[in-house]
C-alpha atoms as one frame of an Amber mdcrd trajectory, in Angstrom:
protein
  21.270   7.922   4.496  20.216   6.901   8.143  18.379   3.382   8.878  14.711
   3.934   8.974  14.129   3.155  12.541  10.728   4.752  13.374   9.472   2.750
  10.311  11.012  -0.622  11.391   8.971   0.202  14.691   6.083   0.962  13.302
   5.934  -1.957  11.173   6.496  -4.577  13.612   3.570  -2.660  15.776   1.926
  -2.970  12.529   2.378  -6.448  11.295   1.449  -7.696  15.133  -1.814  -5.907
  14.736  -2.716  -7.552  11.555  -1.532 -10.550  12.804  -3.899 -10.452  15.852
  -6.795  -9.664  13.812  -6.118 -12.205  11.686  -6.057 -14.873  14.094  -9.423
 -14.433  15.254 -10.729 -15.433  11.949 -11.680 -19.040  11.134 -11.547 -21.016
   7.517 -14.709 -20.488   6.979 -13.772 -16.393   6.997 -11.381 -16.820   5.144
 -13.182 -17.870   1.924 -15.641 -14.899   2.240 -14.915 -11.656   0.347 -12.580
  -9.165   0.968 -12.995  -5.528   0.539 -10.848  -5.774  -3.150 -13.096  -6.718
  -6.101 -12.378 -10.816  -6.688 -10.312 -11.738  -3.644 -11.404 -13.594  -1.020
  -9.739 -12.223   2.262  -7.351 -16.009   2.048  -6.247 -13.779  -1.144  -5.363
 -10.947   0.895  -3.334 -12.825   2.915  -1.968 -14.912   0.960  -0.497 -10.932
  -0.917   0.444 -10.212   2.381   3.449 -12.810   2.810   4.232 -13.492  -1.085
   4.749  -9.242  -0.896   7.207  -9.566   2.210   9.220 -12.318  -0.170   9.091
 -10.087  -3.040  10.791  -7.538  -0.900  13.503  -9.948   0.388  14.419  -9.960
  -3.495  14.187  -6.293  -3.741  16.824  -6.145  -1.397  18.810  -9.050  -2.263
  19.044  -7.679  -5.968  16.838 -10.096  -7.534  13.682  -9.027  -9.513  10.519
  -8.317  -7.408   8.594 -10.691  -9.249   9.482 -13.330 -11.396   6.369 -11.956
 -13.799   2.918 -10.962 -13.686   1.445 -14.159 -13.939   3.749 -15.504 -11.623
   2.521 -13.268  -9.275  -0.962 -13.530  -9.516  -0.537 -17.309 -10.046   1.327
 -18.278  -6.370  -1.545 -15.626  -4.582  -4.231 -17.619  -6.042  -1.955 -21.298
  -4.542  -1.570 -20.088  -1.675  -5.524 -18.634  -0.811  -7.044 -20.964  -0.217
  -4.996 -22.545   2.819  -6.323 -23.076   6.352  -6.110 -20.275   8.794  -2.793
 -22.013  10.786  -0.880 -22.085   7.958  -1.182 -18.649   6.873  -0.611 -17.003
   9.997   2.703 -19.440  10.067   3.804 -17.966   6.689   3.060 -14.550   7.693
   5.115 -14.309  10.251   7.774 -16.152   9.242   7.733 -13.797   5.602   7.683
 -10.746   8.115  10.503 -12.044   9.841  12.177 -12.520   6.857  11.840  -9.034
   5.624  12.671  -7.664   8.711  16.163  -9.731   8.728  17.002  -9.303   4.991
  15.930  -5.285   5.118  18.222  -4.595   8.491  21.063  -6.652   7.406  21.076
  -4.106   4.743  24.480  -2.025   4.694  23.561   0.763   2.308  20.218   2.558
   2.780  20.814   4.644  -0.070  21.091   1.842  -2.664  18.746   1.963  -5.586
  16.305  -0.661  -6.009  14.264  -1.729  -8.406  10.463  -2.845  -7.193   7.406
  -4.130  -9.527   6.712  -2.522 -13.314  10.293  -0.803 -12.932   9.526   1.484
  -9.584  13.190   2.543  -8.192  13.355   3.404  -4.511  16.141   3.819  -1.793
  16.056   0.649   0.200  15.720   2.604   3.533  11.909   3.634   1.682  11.185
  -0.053   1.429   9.895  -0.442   5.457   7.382   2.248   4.715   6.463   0.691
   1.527   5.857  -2.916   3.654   3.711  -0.662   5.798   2.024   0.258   3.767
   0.925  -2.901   2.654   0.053  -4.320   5.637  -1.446  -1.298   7.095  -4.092
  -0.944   3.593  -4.766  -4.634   3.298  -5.704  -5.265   7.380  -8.790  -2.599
   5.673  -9.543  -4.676   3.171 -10.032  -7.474   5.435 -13.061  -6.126   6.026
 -13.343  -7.112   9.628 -13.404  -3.828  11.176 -10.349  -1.574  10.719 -11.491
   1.877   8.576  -9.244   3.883   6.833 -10.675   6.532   9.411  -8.462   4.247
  12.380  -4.831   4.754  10.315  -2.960   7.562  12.534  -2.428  10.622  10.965
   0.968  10.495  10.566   0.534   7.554   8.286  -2.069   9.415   6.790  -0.645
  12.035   5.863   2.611  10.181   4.653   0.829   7.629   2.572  -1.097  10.820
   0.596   2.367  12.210   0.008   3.277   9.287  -1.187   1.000   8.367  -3.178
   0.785  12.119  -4.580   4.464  12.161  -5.238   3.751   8.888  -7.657   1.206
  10.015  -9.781   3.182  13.465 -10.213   4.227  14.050 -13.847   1.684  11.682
 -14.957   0.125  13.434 -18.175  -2.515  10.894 -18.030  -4.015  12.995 -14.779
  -4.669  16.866 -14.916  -2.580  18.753 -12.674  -4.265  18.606  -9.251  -4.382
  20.039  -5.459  -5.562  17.910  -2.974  -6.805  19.701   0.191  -7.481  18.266
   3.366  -9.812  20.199   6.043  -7.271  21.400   8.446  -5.112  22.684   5.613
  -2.925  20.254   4.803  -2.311  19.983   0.503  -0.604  18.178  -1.667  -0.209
  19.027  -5.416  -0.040  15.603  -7.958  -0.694  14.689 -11.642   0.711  16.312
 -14.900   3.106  19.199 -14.355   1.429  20.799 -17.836  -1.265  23.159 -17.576
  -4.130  21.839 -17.968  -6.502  23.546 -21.018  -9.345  23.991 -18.443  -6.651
  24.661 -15.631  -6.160  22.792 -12.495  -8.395  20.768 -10.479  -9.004  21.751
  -6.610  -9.677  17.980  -4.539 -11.313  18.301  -1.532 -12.644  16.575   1.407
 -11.408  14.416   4.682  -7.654  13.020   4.787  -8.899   9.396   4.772 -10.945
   9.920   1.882  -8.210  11.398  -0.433  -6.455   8.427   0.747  -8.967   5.735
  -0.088  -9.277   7.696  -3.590  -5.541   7.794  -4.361  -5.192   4.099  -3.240
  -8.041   3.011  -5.316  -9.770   1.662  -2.298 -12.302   4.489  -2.361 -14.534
   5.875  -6.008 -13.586  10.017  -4.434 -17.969  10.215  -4.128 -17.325  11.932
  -0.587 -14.685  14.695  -1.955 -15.471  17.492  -3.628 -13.639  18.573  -7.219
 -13.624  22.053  -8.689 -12.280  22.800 -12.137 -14.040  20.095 -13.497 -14.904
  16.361 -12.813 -13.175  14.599 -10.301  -9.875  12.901 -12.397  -9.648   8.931
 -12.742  -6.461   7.582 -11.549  -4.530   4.986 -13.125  -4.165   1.360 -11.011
  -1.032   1.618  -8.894
């Protein structure tokens, strides 16, 4: 398997971005709320870097997380710092992904990420991406899920798709986007009442699959639109 170079590029471009938005903020900012129910956007950031270090373990075989409450426990430490000192651990938890993930001598190694995930470690840039990409939205400060390229787009419903298929908790599904572009998802069963048809722009099916979005401005045939599981 081949180093994911495109996706290294992108997520520097990436990371700079956020960065740069970020840095216009002020403290004050900082303590108002984000776009994700109960975080403040310092809690956003303060995902942002622990994430990066929780993918330096990915890669260095340790566990992603120590635990849940762990987890949730250094986010809520680290929140509620001043504006400086976040955009210092940012980068430098960027940079440390960045070293730790090219240093990496076998792209086709098995990993193990949070709740027992497995992925290649040439998957993990896009998976950093993503993060950084879908939290600069929840900022709130501007970026839409409408201004993600379509490549990303499309990749991140694939994704996303390909992680909730088999899951006999969600009826089996086709996601259609309005220049033609579908994706299939959920349990690989057929359903009783048969399979739902998901409908509507690519950024919506995104923000539903992603749980950033409730699905109100896609349309569902074959009954009512599913509920997803949290990722």
């Amino acid at each position: 398997m081949t180093a994911p170079t495109p996706d290294l590029a992108s997520l520097r471009e990436t990371t700079d971005r956020f960065l740069g938005a970020a840095a216009e903020l002020d403290d004050a900012a900082l303590t108002e709320p984000s776009l994700l129910p109960g975080w403040s956007r310092g809690h956003v950031l303060a995902h942002v870097a622990r994430n990066a270090d929780a993918l330096v373990n990915v890669v260095e075989g340790r566990p992603m997380y120590a635990d849940e409450a762990t987890r949730d426990a250094d986010i809520e430490r680290d929140a509620h710092r001043p504006l400086d000192v976040h955009l210092t651990d940012l980068r430098n938890t960027a940079e440390r992904f960045r070293h730790s993930v090219t240093a990496s001598d076998d792209w086709g190694r098995v990993v193990t990420l949070r709740n027992g995930v497995t992925d290649t470690v040439a998957r993990l840039p896009f998976r950093r991406l993503v993060e950084v990409e879908l939290h600069h939205v929840d900022l709130g400060i501007g970026r839409a899920l409408e201004d993600l390229s379509d490549e990303f787009t499309e990749r991140e419903i694939a994704f996303l798709a390909e992680r909730f298929s088999g899951n006999g908790a969600i009826p089996p599904v086709t996601l259609s986007a309005p220049d033609g572009r579908t994706w299939r998802t959920g349990s690989t069963e057929a359903a009783a009442d048969g399979p739902r048809s998901v409908t509507g722009p690519a950024a919506d099916l995104l923000g539903w699959l992603a749980g950033r979005r409730d699905g109100a401005a896609l349309a569902c045939s074959g009954g009512p639109l599913p509920t997803l599981p949290p990722l």
